[in-house]
Every structure is written in C-alpha cells, then in structure tokens.
N, C-alpha and C positions, 0 to 999 in steps of 0.2 A: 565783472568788477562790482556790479550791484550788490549789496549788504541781506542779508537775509531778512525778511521784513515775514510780517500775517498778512502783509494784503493780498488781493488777486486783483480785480477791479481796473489799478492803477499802472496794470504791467500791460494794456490793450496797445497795438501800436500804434493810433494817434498820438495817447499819451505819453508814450514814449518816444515818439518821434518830436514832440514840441520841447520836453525836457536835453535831449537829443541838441537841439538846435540851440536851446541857450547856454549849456554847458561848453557845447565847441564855439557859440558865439564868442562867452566871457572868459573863456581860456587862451582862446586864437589872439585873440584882440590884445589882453591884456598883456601876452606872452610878446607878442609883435611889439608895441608899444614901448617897452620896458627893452627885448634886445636890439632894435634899428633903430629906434626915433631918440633912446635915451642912452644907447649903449653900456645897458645895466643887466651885463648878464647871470648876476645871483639875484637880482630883482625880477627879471623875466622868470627863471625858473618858480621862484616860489609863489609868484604871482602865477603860474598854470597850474600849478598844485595844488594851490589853494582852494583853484574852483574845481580841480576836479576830485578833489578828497571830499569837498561840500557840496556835489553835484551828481557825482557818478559811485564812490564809495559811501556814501552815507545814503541810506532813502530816510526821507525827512520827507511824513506824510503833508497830504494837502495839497491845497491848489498856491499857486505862483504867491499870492500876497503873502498866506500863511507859511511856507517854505521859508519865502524872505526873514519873515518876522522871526523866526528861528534865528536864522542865521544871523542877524541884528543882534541879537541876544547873546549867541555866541560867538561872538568876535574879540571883546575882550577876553574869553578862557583860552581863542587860538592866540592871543597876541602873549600870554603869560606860556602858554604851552611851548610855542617858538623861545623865547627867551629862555624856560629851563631845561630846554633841549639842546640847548645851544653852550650855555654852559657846561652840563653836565657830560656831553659829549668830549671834554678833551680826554677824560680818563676811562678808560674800557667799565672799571669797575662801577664809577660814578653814573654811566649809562647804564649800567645791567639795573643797576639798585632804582635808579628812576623809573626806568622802563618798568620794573617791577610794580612799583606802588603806583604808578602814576598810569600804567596798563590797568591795575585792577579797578583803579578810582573811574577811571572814562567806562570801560564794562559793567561796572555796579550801577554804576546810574541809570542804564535800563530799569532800572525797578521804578523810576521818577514817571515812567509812561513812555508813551509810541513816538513822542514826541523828543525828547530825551536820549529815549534810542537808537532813533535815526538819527540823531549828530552825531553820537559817541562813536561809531568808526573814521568818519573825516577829522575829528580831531584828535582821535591816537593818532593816524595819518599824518597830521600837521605835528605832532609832538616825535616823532618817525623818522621823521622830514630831517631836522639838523643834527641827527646825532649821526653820523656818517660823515666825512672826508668830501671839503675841505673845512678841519676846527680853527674855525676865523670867528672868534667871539667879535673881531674890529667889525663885521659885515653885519653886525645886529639890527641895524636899523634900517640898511638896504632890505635885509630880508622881510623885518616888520613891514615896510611901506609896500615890498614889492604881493605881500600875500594881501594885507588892505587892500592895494589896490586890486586884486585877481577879487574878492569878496565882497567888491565894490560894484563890480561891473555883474558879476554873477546875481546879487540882490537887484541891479537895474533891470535886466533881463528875465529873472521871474517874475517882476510886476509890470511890464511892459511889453516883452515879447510871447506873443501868441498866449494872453493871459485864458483861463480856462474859469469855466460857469460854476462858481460854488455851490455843491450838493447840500440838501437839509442839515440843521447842526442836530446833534441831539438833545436840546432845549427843543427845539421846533418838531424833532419825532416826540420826545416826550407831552407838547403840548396840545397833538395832535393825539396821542394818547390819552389824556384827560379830557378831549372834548369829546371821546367815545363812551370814556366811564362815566359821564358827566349822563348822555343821553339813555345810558344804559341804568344808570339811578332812577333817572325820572322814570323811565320803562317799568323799573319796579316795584314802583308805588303806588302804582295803577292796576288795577284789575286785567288779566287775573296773577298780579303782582310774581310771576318771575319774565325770565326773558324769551322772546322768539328764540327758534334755532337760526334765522336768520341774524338775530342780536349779539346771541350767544357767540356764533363763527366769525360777526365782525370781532367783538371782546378781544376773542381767542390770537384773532390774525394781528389786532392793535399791539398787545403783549408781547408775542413774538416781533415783532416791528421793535423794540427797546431793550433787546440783544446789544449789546455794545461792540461785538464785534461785526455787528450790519452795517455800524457806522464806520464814516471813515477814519484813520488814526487820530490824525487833525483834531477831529470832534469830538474824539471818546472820551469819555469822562473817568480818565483811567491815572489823572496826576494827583499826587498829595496835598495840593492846594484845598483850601476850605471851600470855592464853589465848585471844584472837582468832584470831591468825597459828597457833597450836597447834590448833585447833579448827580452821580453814580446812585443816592438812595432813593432820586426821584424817579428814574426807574424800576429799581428796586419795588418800592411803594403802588409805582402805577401798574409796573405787572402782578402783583399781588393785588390789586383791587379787583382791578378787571376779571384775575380768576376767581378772585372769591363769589364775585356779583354773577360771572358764567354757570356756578355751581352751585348758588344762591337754595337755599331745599325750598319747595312749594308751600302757602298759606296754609297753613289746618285747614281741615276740611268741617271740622266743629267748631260749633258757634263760639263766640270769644265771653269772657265772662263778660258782669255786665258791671259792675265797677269800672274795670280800665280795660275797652278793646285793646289786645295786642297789636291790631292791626293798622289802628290809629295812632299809635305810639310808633309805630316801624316806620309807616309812611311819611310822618313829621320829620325820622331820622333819614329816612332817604330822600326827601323833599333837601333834608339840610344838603346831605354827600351833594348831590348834585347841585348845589346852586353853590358851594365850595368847591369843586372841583374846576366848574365851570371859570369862575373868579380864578381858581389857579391855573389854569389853560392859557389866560388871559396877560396873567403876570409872566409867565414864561414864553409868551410872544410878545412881551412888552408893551402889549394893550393898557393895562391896570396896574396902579399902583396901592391897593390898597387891599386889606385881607378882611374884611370887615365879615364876608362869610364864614371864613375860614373860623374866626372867630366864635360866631353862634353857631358853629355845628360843633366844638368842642362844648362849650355848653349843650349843645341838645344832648350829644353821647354822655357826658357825664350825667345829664338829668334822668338819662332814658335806662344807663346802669344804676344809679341810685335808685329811680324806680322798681327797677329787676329784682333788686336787692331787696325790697320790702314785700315786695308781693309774696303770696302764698306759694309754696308748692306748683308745680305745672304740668301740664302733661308733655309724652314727649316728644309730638309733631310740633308743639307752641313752645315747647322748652330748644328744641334744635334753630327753629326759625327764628326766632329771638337771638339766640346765640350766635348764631351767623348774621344778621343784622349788624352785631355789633362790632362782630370782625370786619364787618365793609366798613362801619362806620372809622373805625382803629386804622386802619390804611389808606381812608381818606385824611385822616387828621397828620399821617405821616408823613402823607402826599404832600399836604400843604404844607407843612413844617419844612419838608426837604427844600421846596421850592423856593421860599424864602428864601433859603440858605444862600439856595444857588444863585438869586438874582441879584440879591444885595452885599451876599458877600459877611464881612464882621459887622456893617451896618442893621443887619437884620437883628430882630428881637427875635429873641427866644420867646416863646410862649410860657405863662408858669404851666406847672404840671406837663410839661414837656420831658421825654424819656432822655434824660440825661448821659444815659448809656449807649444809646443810638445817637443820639447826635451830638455826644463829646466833644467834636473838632469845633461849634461851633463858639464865634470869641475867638481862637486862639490864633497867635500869631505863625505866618509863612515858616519861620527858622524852627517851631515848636514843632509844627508838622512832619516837615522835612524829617525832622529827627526821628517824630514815629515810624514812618516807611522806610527808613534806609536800618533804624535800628529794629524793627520787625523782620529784616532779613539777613541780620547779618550773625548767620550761622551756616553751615555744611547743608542745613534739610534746605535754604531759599535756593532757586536752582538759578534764580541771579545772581547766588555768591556761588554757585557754580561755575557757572560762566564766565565770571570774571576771574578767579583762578585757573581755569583752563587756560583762558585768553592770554591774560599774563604772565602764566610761566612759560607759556607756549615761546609768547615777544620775549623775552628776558632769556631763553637759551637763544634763540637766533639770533639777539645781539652781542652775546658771549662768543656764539662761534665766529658772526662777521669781525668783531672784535681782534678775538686772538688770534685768526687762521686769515688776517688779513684780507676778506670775502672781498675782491671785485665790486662794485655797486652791490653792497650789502640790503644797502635800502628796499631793494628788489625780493630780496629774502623777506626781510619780515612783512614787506605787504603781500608777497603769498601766504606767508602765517595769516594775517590779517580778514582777507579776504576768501582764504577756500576752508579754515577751519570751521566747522560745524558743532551743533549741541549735543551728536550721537557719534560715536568712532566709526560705525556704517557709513554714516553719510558722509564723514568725512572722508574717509577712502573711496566713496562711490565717484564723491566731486574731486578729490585728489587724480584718480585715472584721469576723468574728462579732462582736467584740467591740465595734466602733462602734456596730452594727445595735442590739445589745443594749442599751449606755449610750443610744443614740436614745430608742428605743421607751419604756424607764424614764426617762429624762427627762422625755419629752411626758406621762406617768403623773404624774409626780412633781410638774412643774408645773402641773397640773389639780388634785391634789389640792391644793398649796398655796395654790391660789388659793381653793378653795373652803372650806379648813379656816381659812385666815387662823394668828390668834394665839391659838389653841386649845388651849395647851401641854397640857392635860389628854387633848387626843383623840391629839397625839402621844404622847403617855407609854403609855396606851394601847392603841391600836397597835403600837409598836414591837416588843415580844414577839414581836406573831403575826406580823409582816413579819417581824421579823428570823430566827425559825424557817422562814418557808416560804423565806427566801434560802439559807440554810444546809442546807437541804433537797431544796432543789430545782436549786439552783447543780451540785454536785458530779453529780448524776444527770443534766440535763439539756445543761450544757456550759457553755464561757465566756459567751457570748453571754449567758443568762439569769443564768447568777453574774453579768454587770457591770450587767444594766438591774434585776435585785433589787437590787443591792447599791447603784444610785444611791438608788433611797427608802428604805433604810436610812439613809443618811447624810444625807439629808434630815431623817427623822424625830427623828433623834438634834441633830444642829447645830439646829436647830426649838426644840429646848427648852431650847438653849444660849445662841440670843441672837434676838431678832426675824428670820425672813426673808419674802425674797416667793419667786414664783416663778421668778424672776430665779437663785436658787442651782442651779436642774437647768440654766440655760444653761453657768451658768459650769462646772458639771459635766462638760457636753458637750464644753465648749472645754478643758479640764486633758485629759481619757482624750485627744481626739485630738490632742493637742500630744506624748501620752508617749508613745500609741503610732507616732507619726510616728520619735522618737528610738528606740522599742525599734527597728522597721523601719532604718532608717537604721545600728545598729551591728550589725544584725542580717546586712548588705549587709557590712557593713564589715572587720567579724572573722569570719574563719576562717564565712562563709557557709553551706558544706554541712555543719556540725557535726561529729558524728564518724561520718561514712559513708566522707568523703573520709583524714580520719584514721585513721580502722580501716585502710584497703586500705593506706598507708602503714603503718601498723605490723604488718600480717601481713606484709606481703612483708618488713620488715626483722625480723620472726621469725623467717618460712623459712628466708631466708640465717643470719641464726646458727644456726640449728638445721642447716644443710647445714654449716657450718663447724665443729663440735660434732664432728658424726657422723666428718668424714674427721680430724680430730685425735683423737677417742677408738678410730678403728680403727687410726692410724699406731700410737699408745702401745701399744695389744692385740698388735698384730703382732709389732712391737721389741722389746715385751718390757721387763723393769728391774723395780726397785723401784716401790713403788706412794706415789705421792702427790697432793696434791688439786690437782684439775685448777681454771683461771683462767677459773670461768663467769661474769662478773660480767655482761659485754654478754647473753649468752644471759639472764643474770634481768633485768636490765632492759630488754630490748624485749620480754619475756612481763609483765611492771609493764603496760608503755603501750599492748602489745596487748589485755590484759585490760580496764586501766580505758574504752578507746576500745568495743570489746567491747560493755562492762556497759551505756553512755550509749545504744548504738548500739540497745539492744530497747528505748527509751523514745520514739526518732524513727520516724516514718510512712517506711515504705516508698515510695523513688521509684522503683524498677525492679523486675521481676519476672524480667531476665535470667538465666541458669543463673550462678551464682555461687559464690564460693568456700564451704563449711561452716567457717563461723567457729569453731563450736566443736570443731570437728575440731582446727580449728589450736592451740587451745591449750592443748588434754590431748596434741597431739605433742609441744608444746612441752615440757610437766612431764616425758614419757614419756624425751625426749631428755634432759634435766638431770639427772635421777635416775640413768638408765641409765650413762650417760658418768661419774657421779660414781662406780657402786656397782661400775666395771670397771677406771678407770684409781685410784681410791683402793685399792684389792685387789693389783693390781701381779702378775704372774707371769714365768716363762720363757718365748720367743718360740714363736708356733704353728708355727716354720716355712717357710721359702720357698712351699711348695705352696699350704696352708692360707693362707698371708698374700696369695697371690695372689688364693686364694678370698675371703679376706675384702675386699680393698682394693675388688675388682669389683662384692659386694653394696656396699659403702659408697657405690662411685661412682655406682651407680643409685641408689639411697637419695636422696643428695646431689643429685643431677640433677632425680630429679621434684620434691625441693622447691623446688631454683633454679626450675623450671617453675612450682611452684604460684605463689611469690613473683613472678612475674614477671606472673602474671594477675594476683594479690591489687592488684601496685602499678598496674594500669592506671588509667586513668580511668573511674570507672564511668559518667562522662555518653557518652564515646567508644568505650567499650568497646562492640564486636558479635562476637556468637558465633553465624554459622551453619548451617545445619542442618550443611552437609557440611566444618565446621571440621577442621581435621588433627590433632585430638586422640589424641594415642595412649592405648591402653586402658588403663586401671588395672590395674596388678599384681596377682592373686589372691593370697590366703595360701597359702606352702608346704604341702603336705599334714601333718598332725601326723605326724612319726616317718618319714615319707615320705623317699624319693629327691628331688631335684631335680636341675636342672644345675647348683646350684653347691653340691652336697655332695661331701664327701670320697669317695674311692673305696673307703672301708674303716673304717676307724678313723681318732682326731682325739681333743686334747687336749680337758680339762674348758674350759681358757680359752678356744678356738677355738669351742665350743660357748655358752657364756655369750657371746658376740659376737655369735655370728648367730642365737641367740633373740632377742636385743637387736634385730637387725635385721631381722629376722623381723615383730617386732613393729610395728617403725617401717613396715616394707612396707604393711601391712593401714592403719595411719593416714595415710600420703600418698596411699595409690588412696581412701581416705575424702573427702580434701581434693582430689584433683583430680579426682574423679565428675563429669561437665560436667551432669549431669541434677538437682545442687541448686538451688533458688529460696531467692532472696532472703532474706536472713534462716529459713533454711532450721532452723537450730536450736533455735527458736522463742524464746520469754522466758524458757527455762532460765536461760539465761547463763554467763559463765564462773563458775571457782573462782578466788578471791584467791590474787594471783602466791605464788610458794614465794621468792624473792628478799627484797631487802633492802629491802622496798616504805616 
C-alpha cells in the first residue's frame, strides 16, 4: 500500500514498525469510536480511511512532527476534496470528469517537492473515497467530521507516539559545509597557499555531503518557496566553492612584480572568503544575524577585479592564479547571497550588484512562484505532467467501468489503479504480477476465515488491531505482493463489521485489484511507457546542446569585447528544470541496462557550472583579449562545445538500440590542464586578466565534459545522490 517514494533510509523496520503502530493506533481507535460508542457508521468508515490514505498510502517524508505538520496543512484540501467527491459522485459522467482533472491536479503537484508528493496519493484516496455507492450528499457532514476526526487522532499520534530523533536539516549540512570552505580559505592564504591533500579530501567529502538527495525528503530544499530555491543555491554555491578552492592551481613560482604583489592581493581576497563564509556558517545555524563580512568581501572582489583590470599584461602561472582566486571569491559572494535568501526569506536585502538572474525569485511573492514551477512544467517533455496524465486517465477509465458495468465495491478498483501503477509499463506489470499473487493468496485466507467466523462482529473488532498492525508492518518491508493480500483481510475485517458479509467479499476483492490492475497496465503501455529513462536521454542531450551553445556565445562576447550585460539564458535554465526533474524520477525506476552510459549527474552540475560562469563573464564586460588570445580562446570553446554536441548526441540515443563496443571509436577524455602549467593553448607569455577568467572557465568546463563522456560509467552511475534543484525559473 505504500506510495512510491526516493527514499531508502526510512523503509528500516524500526521505522516502520513505529509508523506501523500509529497508523493502526489512529485508525482502530478512531474507527471503534465512531461505530460503538457513537453508532456512526459512515463516520467510522471515513474516519479509518482517512488515516490510512494519510498514513499507509501516502509516504509523507520526515519524522512524526514534520508528517504532522503536513497533514495540518492538508486537511482543509481533504475537507473540499470529500465535498466534491460527494457531489459529483451522483452522476457517472460527473465522476469520470472530476476524477479526470481533479486526478491530474493531486499528481501534478509532485513537481511542488517530496513533500507535496507524499500527500498527493492519500488525497486522491480521500477524493476516491465518496464517489462510489452509497450517493447520500444528506451524509456530508457526518463524513467531514468522521475523516477530521480519523486526521485528528493520526496528527496526535505522530507527535506523541513513539516520536523519532530528527536527523540534520540541510541548513545545518550546508553550514557545516561553509565552516570547511571557511577553513579551507584561510589554508590558502598561507604558505605554501594551496591545500593539503588531507584539506583537499575533507573539501571533496563536505561537497558531496550537499547532495540533496543525502538528505531526508522533509529537508530537501526541493519546494518553490523563495527560502527553498535560496536553500537549493546555497548548496549549489557551497559545492562549487569548495571545488573550486580543491583545485585552486599553485602560487607562481616567479617573483611577483614589484608594484602590486599578486600574492598580497589574493591573500586579502581569501582572508575576505573566509571570514565571509565563516559569518555565513554562522547565519545558517542561526548563531549571527548580521552580514557585515559578507559585505567587505564584495567589495574586496570588486576592488581585487578592478585591480586585475588595470594591471599590465601577465604571465600565465600569475594570470591562471588570479583567475581562479576570483572564481572562489565569485561563489563565496553567491554563497552569501544565497544564505540570506534562505534565512530571512522576502526580509533579506538583496545586495546591489547582485546577479539578478540567479537570484530572481528573490522579493517575490508565494503565489508568483508557485506559478513558475507548475508553469515550467506544464508540458509533454515534464515527466510530472507525465505522471499526472498517466495517473488520471488511468482513475477516470476505472471509474467509467465501476460506473457503467455496476463494479461491486468499485472503490477497490481504482485504489489498485492508485496504488500498483508505476512510472515504467515494466514495472508496472512486474508489480502488477506480485500483486495479483498477493490479493489471491489473502483472498483465499480471507474467505476461510469468513466462513468460518460468520457474523462474529465481536471476533472482527478484535482482530482487526493485530491484522491491521502486522499489514502496516509487514507490507512496507516485505513488498507489494504481501501489502495487497494483508491488506485484503484488513478490509474484510473492517467492512465485517459494517454490514453482514460471506465469503463471497474476498471474490469480489479479487475481481476489483484485477480489473485496476489490468487499467494501471494498459495506460502504463499507453503513456510515455519507459518513464523517465527514455525522457532523461531526451533532456540531457537537449542540455548539452544548450550548454555547447552557451559556451561559444559567452566566448564570442569575451573575445569582442563591450560593455557588460546580462546575457539571454532562459532555454539553458529551462532544459537543466526538465533535465533535473526527469533526473530526480529517474533513481526511483529499476535499472534496465547496465551499458556504459552517460553520468547523469555530471551533466547537471555542467550545466549550473556553464550558467553561472557565462553570467559572471559576459555580466562583467571588458576590453577585447585580442586577435591572438581570441583565436586562443575561440579553439578551447570549439572543443569544449564539440565533446558536448558528442556527449548530447549519446545522451539522445536510444537506450534500447543503443550498443557500445568494446573497440567503439571513442576518443579519449580530455585531461585537466596542468595548475599554472604550459599547454598548447596558452599564451606565449603574457595575457589579459579577461583572457584568463575565460579559460579557467574553460578549463573547468574540460574536467566536466571528459567526466560525462568517460565511456566506462554504468548505468545510473551517480547513484541516488541525485540532482540539485534547477538555478532557473523552475
């Protein structure tokens, strides 16, 4: 009965055993209450539904308080959902049409985050709920009070029974993040100014620590709220510091001129990063309320590129080191701005000279947002509008067929649809079997026992407890199959004591799951089949190519030269939106191949690397590098731009058609330039600060396309990390 969720973590059987117990707590109870003590049998009913559509069919991340808080939250959409189920229920037609749009609308909203998602099938389930026999619009207010109160006792019992130790949020990974780049700054500003490899490995391991999928759903920073999206890019920011400072190239090894040591100029700037960073570590643990570093390290970077800017000509160990300085300095300042965002929310100042293209959301109101995430995917490419078309045509035939062919307890149908349909048509026939096998065998159980229990309502009552616990217990750990044949003598047990049955109810049981799961199968054939496997490779390949188109428009503007203004990334954020969200779906589906394959999430920290870089070179603006230098530059662009047309052009293959072998003509991945080093495409001598800020840029971009075209990743190679939520207009 469990919902398809990205976690793993929260399926251990403690966990499940304590959720286990407050679900049959606030079911039993609420159920008992309602039909013995109140003799309110349409109130008992929906008062057990209630908590277990928001208990056992929905997983709603987090621990016991956060759960609740959810469910607070949604209690007035079940109390409208009940109500227009209820009405539209007296007319077959009237239900198909509702179920339709009112099916898509609860599925779409997964795109809102993890949070979001794990409601939206306990409240199809509650909108599910009244459209079925008996249509008593007079019972409307019994049913309202009777699910209130099932939602009432359910919120008591996640804050009270057997509450659970809340893990780090990802403010407090992130903060704990900034007080390693904080020590890693100071590390190099000091002789012999880069890092230990012991410094380096912590860096490396803090970065990877601010994965958003490390965290729990609860915490991720994955909603369209403004301290969301601020939260999502201060990760963002903090894993990009830390690699840049990992990667940092070594001092020159010749003396510095003697006008302005470069060296004393770097040091002032990393003096700044870290005693800004530090301050932001501090605001994101809620130590600090004031940015006043933050502050003068935007001033030091502005003074320290102004500087750059004037100076002579350089060479190019002092021209790379410089250049890279400023890109640490450029993602602390980002770091800090993010943080902001995310602490204070619309309260925060924006800084002037703040990239108004990165951090657009902030200022704007709740209902502004909302509107960019749901209207950034509402097309055929979001595989959330995927999902929610599947889902609801899936409900909208199975209420057509209970409808007109008079189904027995139809309601049973479409929460098979509900519950066993999947994002792949594989997996949905793989969990379709299990799941027949499972309703069988609890059937044949079911009606044994009813036959030999008769009209025993008292051995029902009873029992119901301990079955309904070992379902809720044993479902989640053991798999669909036994969630669907526990959960037929649950609902035996429960309907038992609602009105006379025989054994005759586990047939009709049998015949509802395999009518829904025939329909989940069927639109599971029907819509968009391979889920988001076949989607993902569609939208990295239409990533690369913006990101190759990106790269040779941010190097023509470097070269030419002009004033500096904000360059037109709209397509580059929105195909990192539909690469991401296809992405995040994509570690929740079963591997079908183990061919060498693209690194997904390669692809989409190039993606941020290109947006960011492209913004923080062509918004800067300077005098041209040069005929020589621009030739220099145009050449790295063009291979830049080429292996990812390359990467893109695997990503978009077929992965059914796709064969890679052994002796494929893959050319080798590009190494990283040596730090400080010669190449053949450095300058013969000396070179402009701007010339230099371009090809650390690309430099950088090199190391992340040979990442992505490595032909020796497997499948899902990235593991359930997952992406970070787009930097765009999501």
């Amino acid at each position: 009965m469990c919902a398809e969720h990205d976690g793993r973590a929260d399926r251990g059987p403690s966990v499940v055993t304590r959720r286990a117990l407050r679900t049959t707590l606030s079911a039993c109870v609420s159920f008992f209450v309602c039909l013995y003590a109140l003799d309110r049998p349409v109130a008992a009913t929906y008062a057990l539904f209630a908590a277990v559509s928001m208990a056992a069919l929905s997983h709603i991340p987090g621990t016991g308080r956060q759960r609740a808080a959810v469910m607070v939250r949604a209690t007035p959409a079940a109390w409208l959902l009940l109500t227009i189920g209820t009405y539209l229920a007296i007319r077959t037609w009237t239900a198909v049409v509702g179920m339709l749009l009112i099916g898509f609308a609860l599925a779409f909203v997964a795109a809102a985050g993890p949070r979001a998602a794990g409601a939206a099938p306990g409240l199809q389930l509650l909108y599910i709920l009244p459209c079925f026999p008996p249509y008593a619009p007079d019972t409307l207010v019994e049913r309202l009070a009777g699910a209130t109160f099932g939602l009432l006792l359910l919120v008591l019992a996640e804050v009270f029974v057997l509450p659970e130790e809340p893990g780090p949020t990802y403010r407090q990974v992130a903060a704990r993040a900034a007080d390693t780049a904080a020590r890693c700054a100071a590390e190099l500003g000091r002789a012999p100014y880069t890092l230990s490899a012991a410094s380096a490995e912590t860096a490396r391991a803090a970065g990877e620590s601010l994965r958003p999928f490390r965290t729990d759903g609860a915490d991720r920073p994955a909603g369209p709220g403004l301290r969301e999206r601020a939260l999502a890019h201060v990760g963002l920011a903090a894993r990009t510091l830390l690699g840049r400072m990992a990667n940092l190239p070594p001092a020159p090894p010749e003396p510095p001129p003697p006008d302005r040591p470069p060296e004393v100029a770097e040091a002032e700037v990393l003096s700044a990063v870290a005693r800004a960073v530090t301050e932001t570590s501090a605001v994101l643990d809620g130590g600090a309320d004031t940015t006043e570093a933050a502050d003068a390290l935007r001033r030091v970077r502005k003074e320290a590129a102004s500087a750059a800017e004037r100076e002579p000509p350089t060479t190019v160990a002092r021209g790379r080191r410089r250049a890279a300085v400023l890109e640490v300095a450029d993602a602390a300042v980002a770091l800090t701005t993010a943080a902001e965002l995310a602490v204070r929310g619309r309260h925060a100042r924006k800084p002037a000279g703040a990239d108004a293209g990165r951090f657009w959301y902030a200022g704007q109101l709740a209902p502004r947002l909302w509107w960019h995430r749901m209207a950034g995917h509402a097309g055929p490419r979001s595989v959330y509008f995927q999902n929610a078309v599947r889902i609801s045509l899936a409900l909208a035939a199975a209420r057509t067929i209970a409808g007109v062919d008079s189904l027995p307890h139809g309601f049973w149908a479409m929460l098979a649809v509900l519950s066993l349909t999947r994002t792949t048509a594989s997996q949905t026939r793989a969990t379709v079997r299990v799941a027949i096998t499972g309703t069988l065998l609890g059937a044949l159980v079911t009606g044994v026992l009813l036959a030999l229990i008769g009209s025993h309502t008292t051995i029902y009552a009873i029992a119901l407890p301990f079955v309904m616990l070992t379902a809720f217990r044993v479902g989640p750990v053991k798999g669909v199959g036994w969630a669907q044949g526990m959960f037929t003598l649950v609902v035996a047990f429960v309907f038992a004591q609602l009105a006379p049955v025989t054994w005759q109810l586990a047939e009709v049981r049998i015949l509802d799951v395999i009518i829904g799961s025939l329909i989940g199968v069927v639109f599971g054939v029907l819509a968009w089949p391979r889920g988001a496997q076949r989607e993902l490779h569609r939208a990295v390949a239409l990533l690369l190519t913006r990101e190759a188109e990106t790269v040779e428009r941010t190097t023509a503007a470097v070269v030419e030269g002009g004033p500096g203004q904000a360059p037109d990334d709209q397509p580059l954020q929105h195909a990192l939106i539909m690469a991401e969200s296809a992405f995040a779906q994509h570690q929740s589906e079963p591997r079908t191949t183990e061919e060498p394959t693209t690194d997904w999430h390669a692809a989409m920290m190039t993606g941020h690397h290109v947006l960011w870089g492209s913004r923080r070179l062509v918004v800067r603006g300077g005098p041209a590098v040069g005929p020589d230098n621009g030739a220099r530059l145009d050449g790295r662009a063009a291979g830049v731009a080429g292996r990812m047309r390359e990467a893109a052009g695997r990503a978009g293959a077929d992965p059914a058609a796709r064969k890679v072998p052994e002796t494929a003509d893959v050319p080798d991945p590009p190494s990283a330039p040596p730090p400080g080093g010669p190449t053949g495409d450095d300058p013969p001598g000396v070179s402009s600060p701007r010339f230099f800020a371009a090809l650390v840029w690309l430099d950088s971009l090199t190391v992340d396309v040979a990442r992505i075209t490595a032909p020796d990743h497997q499948s899902g190679s990235s593991g359930s990390s997952g992406a970070s939520r787009p930097s765009g207009p999501a």
